[in-house]
C-alpha positions, 0 to 999 in steps of 0.5 A: 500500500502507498502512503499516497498524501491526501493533501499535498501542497507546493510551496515556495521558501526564498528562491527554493520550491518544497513540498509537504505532503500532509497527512497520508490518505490512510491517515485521513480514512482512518481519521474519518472512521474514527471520528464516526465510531466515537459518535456510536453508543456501543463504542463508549466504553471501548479503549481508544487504542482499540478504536484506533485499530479498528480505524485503521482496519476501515482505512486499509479496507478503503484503500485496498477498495480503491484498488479496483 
């Protein structure tokens, strides 16, 4: 899997042009994923660590959906 950026920026610094990619596109999709299972009921008492894995399981589901 790519760490391809979900938002990557030009930028220019005195005469040089740089890049910052930003956060990965998995980062993001398991970011969006998180924020949506902590407005669920059921996952009030579960660790944030587990939530994080299970965002991060979505997020390689999203990227590998993007595949195809």
């Amino acid at each position: 899997m790519k760490d391809i950026p979900a938002f990557p920026v030009s930028f220019k610094w005195g005469n040089e042009l740089s890049q910052y990619n930003g956060m990965t596109l998995r980062d993001y999709f398991a970011a969006k994923a998180m924020q949506s299972m902590n407005s669920r009921p059921d996952y009030d008492d579960v660790p944030a660590v587990v939530i994080a894995a299970d965002a991060y399981t979505l997020a390689d589901a999203m990227m590998k959906a993007r595949e195809v």
